[in-house]
N, C-alpha and C positions, 0 to 999 in steps of 0.2 A: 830544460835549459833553452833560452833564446839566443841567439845569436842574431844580429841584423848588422845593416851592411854598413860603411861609412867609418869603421873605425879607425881613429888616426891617433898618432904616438907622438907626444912634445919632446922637444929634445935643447937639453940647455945650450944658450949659444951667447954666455959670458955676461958681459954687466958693467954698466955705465955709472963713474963713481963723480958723483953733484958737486958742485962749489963752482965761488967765481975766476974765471981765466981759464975754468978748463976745456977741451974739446968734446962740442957739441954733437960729434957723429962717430960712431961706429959701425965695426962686419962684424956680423954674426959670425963667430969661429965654427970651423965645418958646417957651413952650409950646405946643404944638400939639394941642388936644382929644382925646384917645384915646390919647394915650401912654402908656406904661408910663415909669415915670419911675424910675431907680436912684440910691443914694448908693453913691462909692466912695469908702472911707474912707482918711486918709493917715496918721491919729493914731488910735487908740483908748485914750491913757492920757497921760494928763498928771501930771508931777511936779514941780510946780512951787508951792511953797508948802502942797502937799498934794500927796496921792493922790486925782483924778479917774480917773472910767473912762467911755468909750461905752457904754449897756447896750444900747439899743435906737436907730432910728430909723425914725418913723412918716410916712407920707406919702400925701395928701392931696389929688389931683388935682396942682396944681402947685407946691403947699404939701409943703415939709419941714421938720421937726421931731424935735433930739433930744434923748436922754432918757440920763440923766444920774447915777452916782452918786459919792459919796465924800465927803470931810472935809478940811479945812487940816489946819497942823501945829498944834499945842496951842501957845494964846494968839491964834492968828492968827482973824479970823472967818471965817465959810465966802462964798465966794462966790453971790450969787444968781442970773449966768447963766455956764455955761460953755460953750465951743463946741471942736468936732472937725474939725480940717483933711479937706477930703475936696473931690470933684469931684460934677457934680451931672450928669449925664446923661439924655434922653429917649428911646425908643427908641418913633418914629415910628409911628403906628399902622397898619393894612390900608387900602389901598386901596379905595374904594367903587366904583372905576369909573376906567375910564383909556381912551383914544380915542387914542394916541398910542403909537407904537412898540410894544416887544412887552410881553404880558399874562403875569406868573408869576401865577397865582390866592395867595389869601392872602397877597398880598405887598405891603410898601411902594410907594407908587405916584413909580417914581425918575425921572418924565417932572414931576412937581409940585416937585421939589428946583430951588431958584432959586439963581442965582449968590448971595445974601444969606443963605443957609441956612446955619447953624453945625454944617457934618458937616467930618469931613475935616479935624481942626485938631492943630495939636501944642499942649499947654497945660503942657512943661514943657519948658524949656533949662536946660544942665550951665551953670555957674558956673566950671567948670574952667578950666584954662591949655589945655587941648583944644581945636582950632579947627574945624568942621566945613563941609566947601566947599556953600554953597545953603543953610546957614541962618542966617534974618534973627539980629536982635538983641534984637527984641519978645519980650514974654510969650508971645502968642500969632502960631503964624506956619501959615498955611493950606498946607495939602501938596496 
């Protein structure tokens, strides 16, 4: 078995739902000081009474914020916020110090992960006539 160092644990931190007029920024819920914080996007373009597009997104400690271009269709007025369907994830920072089970150096400290911790989640179920045996009905169901 290898073990090496640098290992680190995402942890879900909610989800930004797209269309026109909504707000463009979000906080990762439970954030954890030192995390690297990711968007993953699920829309980058919207076509809906215009062509919007995602250019950028900037982030902020636990602050996300995106950045935004395009036009309505002529006559229509442009929208003043638009948002981008996406998931908002934190990926846990180093360990300072761990007294508890074993030590990988540079790594998440996975003896501080509490049963209340939002790792380990499925944040999307099929809609389908598909039934699959063990999973819930919720949005969100913990694996």
């Amino acid at each position: 078995m290898e073990i090496t160092a640098g290992l680190r644990c995402p942890s879900y931190g909610g989800a930004i739902s797209g269309g026109l007029g909504k707000v463009n920024t979000a906080t990762v819920e439970g954030y954890v000081s030192g995390s690297n914080v990711i968007f993953i996007p699920t829309q980058t373009v919207i076509s809906d009474e215009g062509i919007f597009k995602l250019d950028s997104v900037s982030i902020s400690g636990a602050n996300v914020t995106q950045n935004w271009s395009g036009n309505s269709n002529p006559g229509l007025p442009n929208p003043q916020r638009v948002a981008f369907s996406g998931t908002l994830w934190q990926i846990l920072p180093v360990s300072q110090n761990s007294n508890v089970g074993l030590l990988v150096q540079n790594s998440t400290d996975f003896t501080a992960i509490t049963t209340a911790s939002r790792v380990g989640y499925c944040i999307y179920k099929s809609q389908g006539k598909r039934r699959y045996v063990g999973l819930g009905h919720s949005d969100h169901c913990r694996i």
